[in-house]
PADRENZA-262867 format. One record per residue (C-alpha): y, z, x; residue number from 1. Coordinates in Angstrom, 1 decimal, padded with zeros to 4 digits. Each point is the difference from the previous one (the first is absolute). Layout:
BEGIN
{Y: Y; Z: Z; X: X; i: NUM}
...
This chain:
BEGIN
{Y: 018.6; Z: 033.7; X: -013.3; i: 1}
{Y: -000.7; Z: 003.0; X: -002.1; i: 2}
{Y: 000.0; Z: -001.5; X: -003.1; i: 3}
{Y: -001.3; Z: -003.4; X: 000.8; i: 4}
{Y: -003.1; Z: 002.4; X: 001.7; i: 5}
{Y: -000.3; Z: 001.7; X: -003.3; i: 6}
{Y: -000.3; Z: -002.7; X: -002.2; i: 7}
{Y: -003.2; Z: -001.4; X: 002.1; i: 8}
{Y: -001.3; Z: 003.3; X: -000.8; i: 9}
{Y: 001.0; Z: -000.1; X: -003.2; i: 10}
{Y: -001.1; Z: -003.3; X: -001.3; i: 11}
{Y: -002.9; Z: -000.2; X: 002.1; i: 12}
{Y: -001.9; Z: -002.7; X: -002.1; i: 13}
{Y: 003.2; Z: -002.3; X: 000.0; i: 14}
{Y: 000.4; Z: 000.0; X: 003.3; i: 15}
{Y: -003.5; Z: 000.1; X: 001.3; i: 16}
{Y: -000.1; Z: -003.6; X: -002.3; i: 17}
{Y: 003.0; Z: -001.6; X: 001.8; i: 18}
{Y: -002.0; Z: 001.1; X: 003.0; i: 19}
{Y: -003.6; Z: -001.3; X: -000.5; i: 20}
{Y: 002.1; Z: -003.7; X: -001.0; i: 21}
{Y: 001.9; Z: 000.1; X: 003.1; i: 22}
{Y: -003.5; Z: 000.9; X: 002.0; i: 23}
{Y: -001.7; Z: -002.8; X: -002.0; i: 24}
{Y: 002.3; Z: -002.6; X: 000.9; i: 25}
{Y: 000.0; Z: 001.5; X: 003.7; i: 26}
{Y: -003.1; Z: -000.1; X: 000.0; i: 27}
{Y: 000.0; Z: -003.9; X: -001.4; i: 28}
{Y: 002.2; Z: -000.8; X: 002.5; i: 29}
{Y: -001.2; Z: 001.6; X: 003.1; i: 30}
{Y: -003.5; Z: -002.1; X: -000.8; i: 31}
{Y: 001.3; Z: -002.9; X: -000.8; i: 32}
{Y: 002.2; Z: -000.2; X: 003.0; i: 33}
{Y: -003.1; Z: 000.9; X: 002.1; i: 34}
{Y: -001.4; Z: -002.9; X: -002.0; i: 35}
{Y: 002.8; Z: -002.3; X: 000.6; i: 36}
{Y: -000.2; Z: 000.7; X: 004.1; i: 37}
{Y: -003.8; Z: -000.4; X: -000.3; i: 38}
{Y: -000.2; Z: -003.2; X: -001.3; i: 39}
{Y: 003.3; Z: -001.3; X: 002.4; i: 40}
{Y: -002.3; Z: 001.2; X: 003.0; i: 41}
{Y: -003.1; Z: -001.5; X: -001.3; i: 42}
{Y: 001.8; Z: -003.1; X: -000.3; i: 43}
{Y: 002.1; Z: 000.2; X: 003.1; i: 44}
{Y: -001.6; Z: 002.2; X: 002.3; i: 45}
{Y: -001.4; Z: -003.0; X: 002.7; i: 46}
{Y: 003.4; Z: -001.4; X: 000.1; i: 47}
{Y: 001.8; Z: 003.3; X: 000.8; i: 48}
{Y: -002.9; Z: 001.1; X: 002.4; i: 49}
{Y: 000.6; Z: -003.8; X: 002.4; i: 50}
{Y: 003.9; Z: 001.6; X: -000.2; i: 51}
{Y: 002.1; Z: -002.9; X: 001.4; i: 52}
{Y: 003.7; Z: -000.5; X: -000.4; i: 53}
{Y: 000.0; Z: -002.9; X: -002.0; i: 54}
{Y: -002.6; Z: -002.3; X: -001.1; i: 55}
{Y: 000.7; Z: -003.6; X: -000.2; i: 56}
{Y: -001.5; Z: -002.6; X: -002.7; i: 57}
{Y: -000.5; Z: -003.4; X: 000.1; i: 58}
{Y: -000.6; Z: -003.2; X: -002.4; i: 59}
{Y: -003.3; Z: -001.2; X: -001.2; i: 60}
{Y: -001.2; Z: -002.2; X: 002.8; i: 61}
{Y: -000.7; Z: -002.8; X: -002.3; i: 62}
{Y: 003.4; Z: 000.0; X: -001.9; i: 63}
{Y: -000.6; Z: 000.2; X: -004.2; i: 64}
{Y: -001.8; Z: -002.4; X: -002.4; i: 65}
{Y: 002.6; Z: -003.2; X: 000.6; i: 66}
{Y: -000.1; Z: 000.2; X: 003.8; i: 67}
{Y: 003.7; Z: 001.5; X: 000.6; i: 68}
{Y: 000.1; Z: 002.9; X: 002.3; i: 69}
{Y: 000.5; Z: 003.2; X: -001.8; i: 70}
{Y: 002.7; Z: 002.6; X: 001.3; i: 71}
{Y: -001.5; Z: 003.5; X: 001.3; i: 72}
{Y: 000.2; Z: 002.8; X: -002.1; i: 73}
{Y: -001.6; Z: 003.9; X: 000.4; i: 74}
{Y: -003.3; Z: -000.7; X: -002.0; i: 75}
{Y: -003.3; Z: 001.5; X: 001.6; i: 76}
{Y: -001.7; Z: -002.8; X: -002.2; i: 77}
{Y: 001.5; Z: -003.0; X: 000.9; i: 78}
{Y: 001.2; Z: 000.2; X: 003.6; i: 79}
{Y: -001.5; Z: -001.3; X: 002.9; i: 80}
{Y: 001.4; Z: 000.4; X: 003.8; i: 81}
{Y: -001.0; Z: -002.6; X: 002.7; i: 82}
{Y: -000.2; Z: 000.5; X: 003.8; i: 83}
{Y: 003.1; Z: -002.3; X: 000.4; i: 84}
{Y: 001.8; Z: 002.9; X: -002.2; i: 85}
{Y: -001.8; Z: 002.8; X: 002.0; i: 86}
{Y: 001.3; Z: -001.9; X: 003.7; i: 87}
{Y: 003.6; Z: 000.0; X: -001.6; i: 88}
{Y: 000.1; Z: 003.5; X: -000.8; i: 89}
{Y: -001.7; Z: 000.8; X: 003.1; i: 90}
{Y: 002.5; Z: -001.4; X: 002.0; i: 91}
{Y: 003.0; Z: 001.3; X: -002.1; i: 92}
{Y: 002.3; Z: 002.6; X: 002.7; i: 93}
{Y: -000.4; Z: 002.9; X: -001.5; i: 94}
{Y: -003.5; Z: 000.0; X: -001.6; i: 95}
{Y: -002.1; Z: 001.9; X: 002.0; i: 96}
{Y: -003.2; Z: -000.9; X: -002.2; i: 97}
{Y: -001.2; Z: -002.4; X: -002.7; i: 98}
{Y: -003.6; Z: 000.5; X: -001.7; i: 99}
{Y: -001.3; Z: -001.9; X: -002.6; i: 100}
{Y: -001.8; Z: 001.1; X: -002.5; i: 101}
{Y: -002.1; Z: -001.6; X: -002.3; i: 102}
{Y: -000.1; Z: 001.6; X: -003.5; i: 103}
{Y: -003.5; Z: -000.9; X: -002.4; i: 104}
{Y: -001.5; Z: 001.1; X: -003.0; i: 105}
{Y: -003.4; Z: -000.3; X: -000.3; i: 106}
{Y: -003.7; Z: 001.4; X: -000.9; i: 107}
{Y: -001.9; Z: 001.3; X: 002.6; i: 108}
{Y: -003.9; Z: 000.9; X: 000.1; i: 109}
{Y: -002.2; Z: 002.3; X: 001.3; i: 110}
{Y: -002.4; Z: 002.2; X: -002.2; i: 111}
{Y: 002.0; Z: -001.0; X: -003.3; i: 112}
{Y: 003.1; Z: -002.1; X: -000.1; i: 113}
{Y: 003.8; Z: 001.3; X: -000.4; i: 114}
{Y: 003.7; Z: -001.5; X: 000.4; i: 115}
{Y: 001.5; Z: 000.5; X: 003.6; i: 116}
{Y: 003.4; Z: -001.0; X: 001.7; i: 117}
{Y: -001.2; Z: -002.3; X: 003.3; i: 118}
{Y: 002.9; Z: 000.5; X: 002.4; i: 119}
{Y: 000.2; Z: -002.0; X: 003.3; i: 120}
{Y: 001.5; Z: 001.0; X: 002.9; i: 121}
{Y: -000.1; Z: -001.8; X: 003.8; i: 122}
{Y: -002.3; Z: 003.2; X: 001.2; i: 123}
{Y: -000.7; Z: 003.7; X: -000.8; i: 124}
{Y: 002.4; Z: 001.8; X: 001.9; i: 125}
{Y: 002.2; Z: -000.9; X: -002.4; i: 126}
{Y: -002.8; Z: 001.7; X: -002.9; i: 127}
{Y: -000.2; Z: 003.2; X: 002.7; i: 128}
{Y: 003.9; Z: -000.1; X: -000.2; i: 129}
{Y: 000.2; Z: -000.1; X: -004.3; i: 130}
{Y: -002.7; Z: 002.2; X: -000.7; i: 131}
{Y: -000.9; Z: 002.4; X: 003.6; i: 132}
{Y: -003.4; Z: 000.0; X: 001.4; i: 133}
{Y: -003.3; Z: -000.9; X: -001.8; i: 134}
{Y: -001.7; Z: 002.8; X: -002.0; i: 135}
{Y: -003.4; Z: -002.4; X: 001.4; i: 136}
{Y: -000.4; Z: -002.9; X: 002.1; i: 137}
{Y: 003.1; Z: -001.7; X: 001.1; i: 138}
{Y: 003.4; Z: -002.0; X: -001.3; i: 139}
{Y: -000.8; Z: -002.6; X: 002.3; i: 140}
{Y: -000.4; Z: -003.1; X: -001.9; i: 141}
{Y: -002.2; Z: -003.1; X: 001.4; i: 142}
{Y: 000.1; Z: -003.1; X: -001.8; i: 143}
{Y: -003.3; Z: 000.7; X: -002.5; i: 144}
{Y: 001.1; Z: 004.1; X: -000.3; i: 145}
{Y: 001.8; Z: 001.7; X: -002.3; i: 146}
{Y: 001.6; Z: 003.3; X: 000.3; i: 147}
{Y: -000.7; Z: 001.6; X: -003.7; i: 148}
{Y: 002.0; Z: 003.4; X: -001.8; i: 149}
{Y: -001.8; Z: 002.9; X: -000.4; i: 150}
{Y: 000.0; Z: -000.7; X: -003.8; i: 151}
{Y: -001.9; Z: -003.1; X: 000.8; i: 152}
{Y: -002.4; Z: 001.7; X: 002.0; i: 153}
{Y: -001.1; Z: 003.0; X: -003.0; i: 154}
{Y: 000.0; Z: -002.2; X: -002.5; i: 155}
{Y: -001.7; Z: -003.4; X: 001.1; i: 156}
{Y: -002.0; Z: 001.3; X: 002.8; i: 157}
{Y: 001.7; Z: -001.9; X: 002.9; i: 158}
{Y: -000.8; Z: 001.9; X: 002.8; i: 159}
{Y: 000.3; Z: -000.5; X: 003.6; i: 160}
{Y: -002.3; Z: -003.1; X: 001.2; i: 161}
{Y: -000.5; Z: -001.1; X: -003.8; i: 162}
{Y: 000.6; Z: -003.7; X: -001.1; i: 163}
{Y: 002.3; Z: -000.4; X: -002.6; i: 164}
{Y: 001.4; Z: -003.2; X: -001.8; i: 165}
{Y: 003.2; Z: -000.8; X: -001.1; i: 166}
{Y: 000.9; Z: -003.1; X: -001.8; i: 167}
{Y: -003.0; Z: -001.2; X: 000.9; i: 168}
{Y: 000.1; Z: 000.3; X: 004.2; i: 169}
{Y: -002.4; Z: 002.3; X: 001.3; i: 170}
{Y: 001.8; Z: 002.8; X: 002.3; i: 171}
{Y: -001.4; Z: 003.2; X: 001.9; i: 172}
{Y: 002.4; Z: 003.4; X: -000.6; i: 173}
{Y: 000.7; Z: 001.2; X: 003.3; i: 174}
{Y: 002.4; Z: 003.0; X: -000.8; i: 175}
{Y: 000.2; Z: 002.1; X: -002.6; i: 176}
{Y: 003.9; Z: 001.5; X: -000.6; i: 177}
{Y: 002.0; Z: 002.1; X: -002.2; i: 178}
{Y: 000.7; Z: -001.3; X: -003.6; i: 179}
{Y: 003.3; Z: -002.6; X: 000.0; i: 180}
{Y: 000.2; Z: -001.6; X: -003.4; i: 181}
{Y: 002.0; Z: -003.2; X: -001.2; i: 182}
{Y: 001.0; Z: -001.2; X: -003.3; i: 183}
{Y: -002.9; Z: 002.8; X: -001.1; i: 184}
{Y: -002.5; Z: -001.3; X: 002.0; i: 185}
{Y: -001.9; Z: 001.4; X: 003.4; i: 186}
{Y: 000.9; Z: -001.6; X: 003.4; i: 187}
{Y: -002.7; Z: -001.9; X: 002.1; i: 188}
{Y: 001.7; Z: -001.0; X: 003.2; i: 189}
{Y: -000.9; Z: -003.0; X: 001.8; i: 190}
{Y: 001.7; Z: -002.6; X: 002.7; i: 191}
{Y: 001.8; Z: -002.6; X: -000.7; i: 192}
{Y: -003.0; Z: -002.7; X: 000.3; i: 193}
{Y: -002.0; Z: 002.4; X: -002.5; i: 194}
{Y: 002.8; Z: 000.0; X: -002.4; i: 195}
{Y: 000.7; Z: -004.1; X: -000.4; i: 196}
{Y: -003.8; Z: -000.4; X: -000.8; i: 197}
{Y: 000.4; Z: 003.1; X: -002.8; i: 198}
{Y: 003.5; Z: -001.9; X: -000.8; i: 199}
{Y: -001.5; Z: -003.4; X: 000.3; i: 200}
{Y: 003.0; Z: -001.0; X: 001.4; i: 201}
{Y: 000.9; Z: -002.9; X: 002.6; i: 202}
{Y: -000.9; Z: 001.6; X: 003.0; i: 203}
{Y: 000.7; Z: -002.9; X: 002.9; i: 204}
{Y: 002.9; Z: -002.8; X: 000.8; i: 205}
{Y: 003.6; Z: 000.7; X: 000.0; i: 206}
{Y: 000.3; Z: 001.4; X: -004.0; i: 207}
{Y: -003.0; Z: 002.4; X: 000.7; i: 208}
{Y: 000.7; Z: 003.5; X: -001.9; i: 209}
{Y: -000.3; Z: 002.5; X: 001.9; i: 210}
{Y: 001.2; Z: 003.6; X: -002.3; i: 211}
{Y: 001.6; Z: 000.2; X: -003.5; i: 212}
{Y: 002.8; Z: 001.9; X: 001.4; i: 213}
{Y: 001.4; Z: 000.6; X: 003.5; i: 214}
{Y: 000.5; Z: 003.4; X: 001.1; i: 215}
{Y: 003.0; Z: 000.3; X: 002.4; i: 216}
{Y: 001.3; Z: 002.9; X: 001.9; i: 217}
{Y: 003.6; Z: -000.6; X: 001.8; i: 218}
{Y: 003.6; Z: 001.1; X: 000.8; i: 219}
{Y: 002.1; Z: -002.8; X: -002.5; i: 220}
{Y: 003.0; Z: 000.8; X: -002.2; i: 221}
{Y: 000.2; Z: -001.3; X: -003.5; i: 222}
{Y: 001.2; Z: -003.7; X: 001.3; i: 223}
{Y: -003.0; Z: 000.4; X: 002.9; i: 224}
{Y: -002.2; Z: 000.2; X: -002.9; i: 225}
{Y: 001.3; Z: -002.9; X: -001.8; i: 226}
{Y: 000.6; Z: -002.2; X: 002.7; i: 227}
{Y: -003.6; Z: 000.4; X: 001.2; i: 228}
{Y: -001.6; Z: -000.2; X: -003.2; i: 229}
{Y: 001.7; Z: -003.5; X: -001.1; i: 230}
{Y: -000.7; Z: -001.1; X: 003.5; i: 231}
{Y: -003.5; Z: 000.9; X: -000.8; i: 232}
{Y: 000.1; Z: -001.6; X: -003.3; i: 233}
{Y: -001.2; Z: 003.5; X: -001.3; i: 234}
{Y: 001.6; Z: 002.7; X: -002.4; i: 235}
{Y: -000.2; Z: 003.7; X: 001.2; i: 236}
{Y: -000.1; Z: 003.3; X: -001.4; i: 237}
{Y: -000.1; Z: 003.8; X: 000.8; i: 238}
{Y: -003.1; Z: 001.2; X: -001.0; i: 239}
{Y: 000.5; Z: 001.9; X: -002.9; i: 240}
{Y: 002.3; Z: -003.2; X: -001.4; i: 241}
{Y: -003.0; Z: -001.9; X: 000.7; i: 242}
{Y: -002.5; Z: 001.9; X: -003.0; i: 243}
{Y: 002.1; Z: -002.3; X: -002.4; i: 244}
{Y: -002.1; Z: -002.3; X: 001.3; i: 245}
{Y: -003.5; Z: 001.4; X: -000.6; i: 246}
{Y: -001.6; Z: -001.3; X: -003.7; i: 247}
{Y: 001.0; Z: 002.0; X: -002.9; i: 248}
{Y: 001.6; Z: 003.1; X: 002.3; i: 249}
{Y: 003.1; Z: 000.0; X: -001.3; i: 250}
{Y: -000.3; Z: -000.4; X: -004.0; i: 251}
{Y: -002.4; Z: 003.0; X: 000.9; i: 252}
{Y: 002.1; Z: 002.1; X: 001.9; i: 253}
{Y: 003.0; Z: -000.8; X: -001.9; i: 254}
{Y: -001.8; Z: 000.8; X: -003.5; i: 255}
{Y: -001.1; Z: 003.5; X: 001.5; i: 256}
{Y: 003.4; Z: 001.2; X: 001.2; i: 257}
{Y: 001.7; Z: -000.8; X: -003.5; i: 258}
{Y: -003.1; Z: 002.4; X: -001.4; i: 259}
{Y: 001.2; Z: 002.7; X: 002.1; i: 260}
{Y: 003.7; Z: -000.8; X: -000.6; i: 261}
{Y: -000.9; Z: 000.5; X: -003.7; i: 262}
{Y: -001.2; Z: 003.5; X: 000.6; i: 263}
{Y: 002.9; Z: 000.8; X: 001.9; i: 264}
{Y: 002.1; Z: -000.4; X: -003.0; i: 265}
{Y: -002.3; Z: 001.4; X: -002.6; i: 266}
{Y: 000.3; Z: 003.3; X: 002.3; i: 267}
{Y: 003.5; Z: -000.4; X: 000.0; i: 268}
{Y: 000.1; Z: -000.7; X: -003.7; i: 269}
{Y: -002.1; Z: 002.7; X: -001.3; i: 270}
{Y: 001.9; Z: 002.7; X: 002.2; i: 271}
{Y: 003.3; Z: -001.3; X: -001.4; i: 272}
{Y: -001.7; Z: 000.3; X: -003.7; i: 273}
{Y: -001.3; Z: 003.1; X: 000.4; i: 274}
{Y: 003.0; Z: 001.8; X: 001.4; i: 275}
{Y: 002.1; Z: -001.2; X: -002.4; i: 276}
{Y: -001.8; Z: 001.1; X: -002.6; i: 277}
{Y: -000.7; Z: 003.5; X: 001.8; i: 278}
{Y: 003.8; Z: 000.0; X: 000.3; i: 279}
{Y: 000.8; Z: -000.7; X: -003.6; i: 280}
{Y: -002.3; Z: 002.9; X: -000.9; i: 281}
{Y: 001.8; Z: 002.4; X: 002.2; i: 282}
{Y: 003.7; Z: -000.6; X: -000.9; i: 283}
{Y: 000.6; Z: 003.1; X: -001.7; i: 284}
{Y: -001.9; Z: 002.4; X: 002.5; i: 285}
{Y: 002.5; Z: -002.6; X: 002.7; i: 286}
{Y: 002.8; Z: 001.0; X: -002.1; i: 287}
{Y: -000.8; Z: 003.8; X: -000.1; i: 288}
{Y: 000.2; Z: -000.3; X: 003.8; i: 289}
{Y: 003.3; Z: -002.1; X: 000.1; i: 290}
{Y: 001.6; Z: 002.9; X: -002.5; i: 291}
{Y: -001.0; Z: 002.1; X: 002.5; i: 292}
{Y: 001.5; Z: -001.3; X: 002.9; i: 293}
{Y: -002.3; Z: -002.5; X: 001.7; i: 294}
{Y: 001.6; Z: -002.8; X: 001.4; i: 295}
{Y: -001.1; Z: -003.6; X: -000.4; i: 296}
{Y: -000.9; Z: -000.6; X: 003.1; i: 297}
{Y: -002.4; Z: 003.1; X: 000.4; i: 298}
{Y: -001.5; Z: -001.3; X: -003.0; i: 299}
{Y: -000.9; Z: -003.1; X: 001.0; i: 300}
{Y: -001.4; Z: 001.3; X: 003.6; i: 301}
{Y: -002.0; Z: 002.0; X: -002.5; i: 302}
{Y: -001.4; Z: -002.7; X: -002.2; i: 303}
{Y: -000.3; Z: -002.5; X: 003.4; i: 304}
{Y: -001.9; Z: 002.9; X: 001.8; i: 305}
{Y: -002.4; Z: 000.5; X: -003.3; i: 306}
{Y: -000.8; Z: -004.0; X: 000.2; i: 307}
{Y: -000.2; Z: 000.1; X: 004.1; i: 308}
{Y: -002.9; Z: 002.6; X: -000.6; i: 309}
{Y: -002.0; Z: -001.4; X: -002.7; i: 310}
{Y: 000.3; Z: -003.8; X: 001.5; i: 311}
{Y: -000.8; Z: 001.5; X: 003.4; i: 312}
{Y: -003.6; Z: 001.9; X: -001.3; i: 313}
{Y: -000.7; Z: -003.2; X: -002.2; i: 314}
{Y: 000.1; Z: -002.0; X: 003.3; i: 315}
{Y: -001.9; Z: 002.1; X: 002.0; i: 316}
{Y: -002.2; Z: 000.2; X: -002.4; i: 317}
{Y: -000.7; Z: -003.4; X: -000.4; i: 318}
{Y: 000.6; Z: -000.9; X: 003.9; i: 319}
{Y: -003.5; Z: 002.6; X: 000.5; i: 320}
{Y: -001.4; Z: -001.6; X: -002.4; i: 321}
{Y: 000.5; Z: -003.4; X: 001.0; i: 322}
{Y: -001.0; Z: 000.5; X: 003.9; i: 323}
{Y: -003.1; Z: 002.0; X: -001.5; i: 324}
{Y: -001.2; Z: -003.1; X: -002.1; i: 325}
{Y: 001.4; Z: -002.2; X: 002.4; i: 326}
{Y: -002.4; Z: 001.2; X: 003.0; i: 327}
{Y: -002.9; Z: -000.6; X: -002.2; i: 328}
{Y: 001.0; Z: -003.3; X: -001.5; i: 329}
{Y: 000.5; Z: -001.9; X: 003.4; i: 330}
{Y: -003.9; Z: 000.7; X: 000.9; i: 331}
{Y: -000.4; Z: -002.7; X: -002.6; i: 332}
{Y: 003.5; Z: -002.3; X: -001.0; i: 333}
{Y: 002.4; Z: -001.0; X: 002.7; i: 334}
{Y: 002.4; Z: 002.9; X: -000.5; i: 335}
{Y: 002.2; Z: 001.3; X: 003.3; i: 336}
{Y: 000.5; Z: 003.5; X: -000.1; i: 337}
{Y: 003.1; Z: 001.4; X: 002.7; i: 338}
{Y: 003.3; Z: 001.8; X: -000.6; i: 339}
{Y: 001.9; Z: -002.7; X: -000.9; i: 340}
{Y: -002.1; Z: -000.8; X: -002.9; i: 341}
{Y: -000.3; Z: 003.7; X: -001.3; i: 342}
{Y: 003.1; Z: 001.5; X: 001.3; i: 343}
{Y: 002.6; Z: -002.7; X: -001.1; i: 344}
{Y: -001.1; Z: -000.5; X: -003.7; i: 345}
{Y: 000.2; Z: 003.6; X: -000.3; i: 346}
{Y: 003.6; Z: 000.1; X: 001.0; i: 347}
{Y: 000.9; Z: -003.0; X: -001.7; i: 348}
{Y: -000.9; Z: 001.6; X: -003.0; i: 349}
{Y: 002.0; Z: 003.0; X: 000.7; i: 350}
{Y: 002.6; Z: -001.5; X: 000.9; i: 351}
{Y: 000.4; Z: -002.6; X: -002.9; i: 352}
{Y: -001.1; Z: 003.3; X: -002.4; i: 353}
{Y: 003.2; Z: 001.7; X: 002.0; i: 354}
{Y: 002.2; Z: -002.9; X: -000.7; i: 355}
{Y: -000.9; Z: -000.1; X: -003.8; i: 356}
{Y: 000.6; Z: 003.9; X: -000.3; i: 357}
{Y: 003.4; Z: -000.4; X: 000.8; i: 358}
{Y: 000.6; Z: -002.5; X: -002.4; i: 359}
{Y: -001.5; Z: 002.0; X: -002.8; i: 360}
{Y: 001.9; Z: 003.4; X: 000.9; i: 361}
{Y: 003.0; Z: -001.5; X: 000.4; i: 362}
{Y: 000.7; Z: 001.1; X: -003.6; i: 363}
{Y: -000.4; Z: 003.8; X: 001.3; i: 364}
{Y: 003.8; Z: 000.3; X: 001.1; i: 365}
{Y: 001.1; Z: -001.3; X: -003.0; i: 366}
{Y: -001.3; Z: 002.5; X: -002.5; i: 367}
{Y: 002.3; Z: 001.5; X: -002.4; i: 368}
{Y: 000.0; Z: 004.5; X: 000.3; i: 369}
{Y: 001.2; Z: -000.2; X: -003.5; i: 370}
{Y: -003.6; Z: -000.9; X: -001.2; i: 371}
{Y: -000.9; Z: 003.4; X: 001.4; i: 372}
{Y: 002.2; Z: 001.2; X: -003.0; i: 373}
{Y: -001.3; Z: -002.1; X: -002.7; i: 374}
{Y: 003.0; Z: -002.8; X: 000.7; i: 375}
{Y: -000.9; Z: -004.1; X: -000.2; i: 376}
């Protein structure tokens, strides 16, 4: 490691480049993975907080445009669940319980006007459950109440006791509760009979709609599942297979993950470059040392240990960074700042930067000691 040390010393303006680009893209990285699990929570977070096993999906009640019945399918938009599907799942052996959930998007008023996600549940231990006690009031959920986020509270006013309306029907908040968002959106909880006015849906006789999705808690295998849900006439899911369904989450997703798979190889590209480069440069001061006596393989440790140190203070660098800017920027964007998001894109970058330098040195060994002497 002596010489590899001494060349960071000595080419302290080469290396302290290759250093502030592996930072930046750390630093790109680590916020736009924070980004990336932001967004997915904003998106998500009401589905993961009701944390079932599965939840199940049903057909529109009133079959498409030419009459036929339609075949279930994991969409948050289009499905609808009856209480014939809820009494089959119910009385399935092995399922301990089976919610539904209704699942609306909407505009609800107060001082001003802003978009909210109505979801309906049977009653509000199942709210206390999802989101823990009320910050005010309480999660229990009459027929005219409505059980807003915190969010909802600030920013339109809806305090405790406060009428508020929502697509039109006139509800009193009765609870005020921590911030659960879906597809980007603040949750107002309400029952069931709140939620198919909201959802204008068919709310009596044998095809009334009681929840968008069911969500079921059991003991079933993989067949269990299956079984139950053809029975059902129902398609289920695990819940994080189930954010396929939610509008627009997965082209999203999907188009933020390739960003940071793109970094990922720039890191790895411009490490490879500039080592290569760096090793070009130094072939005769290599070959002095192979004349000498150094063996390949000590060079290489060498010229792996000189990358391992400058990737290593480029990603610290740019990890500080990150989780610096980071802690600000989620007082205003939906950014999630934890150890996953910092730590891992930090290592990945090493890693990757690691896996390029031995690519790029290979060439160390190889060196000729006659060009020591003048020799081609």
């Amino acid at each position: 490691m002596f010489v590899g040390i001494r060349d960071v010393f000595y080419a302290k303006g080469r290396f302290a480049l290759i250093g502030s680009v592996v930072g930046l893209i750390t630093l790109l990285l680590v916020m736009l993975t924070g980004l990336t699990g932001g967004l997915a929570s904003q998106n998500t977070s009401a589905l993961t907080a009701l944390g079932p096993d599965r939840f199940a999906f049903g057909a529109p009640v009133a079959g498409n445009s030419s009459g036929a019945a339609e075949d279930p399918k994991v969409d948050y938009s289009a499905s609808q669940i009856t209480e014939k599907q809820v009494h089959d799942w119910s009385s399935t052996d092995g399922v301990s319980q089976a919610t539904p959930v209704g699942f609306t998007q909407t505009q609800l008023a107060a001082d001003g006007s802003a978009g909210a996600a109505v979801l309906g549940v049977p009653n509000g231990d199942i709210v206390k459950n999802a989101v823990g006690a009320a910050v005010d009031g309480t999660t229990d959920v009459g027929d005219h109440d409505v059980v807003v986020s915190q969010s909802i509270a600030d920013d339109q006013g809806a305090s405790v006791g406060k009428k508020v309306s929502i697509s039109g029907q006139d509800f009193t908040v009765s609870g005020v509760v921590p911030d659960e968002y879906y597809s980007h959106s603040p949750v107002a909880w309400m029952n069931t009979a709140g939620w198919q006015q909201v959802a204008h849906v068919q709310s009596s006789g044998d095809d009334a709609v009681v929840g968008t999705a069911l969500a079921v808690n059991g003991n079933l295998d993989q067949d269990g599942w299956k079984n139950a849900a053809d029975e059902s006439k129902t398609v289920v899911s695990k819940v994080k297979d189930s954010f396929s369904g939610l509008p627009a989450y997965s082209s999203e997703h999907s188009s933020l993950l390739t960003m940071q798979a793109f970094l990922y190889g720039i890191s790895a590209l411009v490490t490879v470059s500039f080592l290569t480069v760096w090793t070009i440069q130094r072939t005769r001061d290599i070959a002095i040392l192979r004349a000498l006596g150094a063996g390949g393989k000590y060079l290489i440790r060498d010229a792996v240990g000189q990358a391992a140190i400058v990737l290593a203070v480029g990603a610290l660098v740019g990890l500080g960074l990150g989780a610096g800017l980071g802690w600000l920027a989620q007082n205003g964007v939906p950014f999630q700042l934890n150890a996953a998001n910092t730590l891992l894109p930090a290592a990945g970058i090493w890693v990757l930067g690691m896996l390029g330098s031995l690519l790029a040195v290979r060439k160390v060994a190889k060196i000729d000691p006659l060009i020591a002497l003048g020799g081609n």
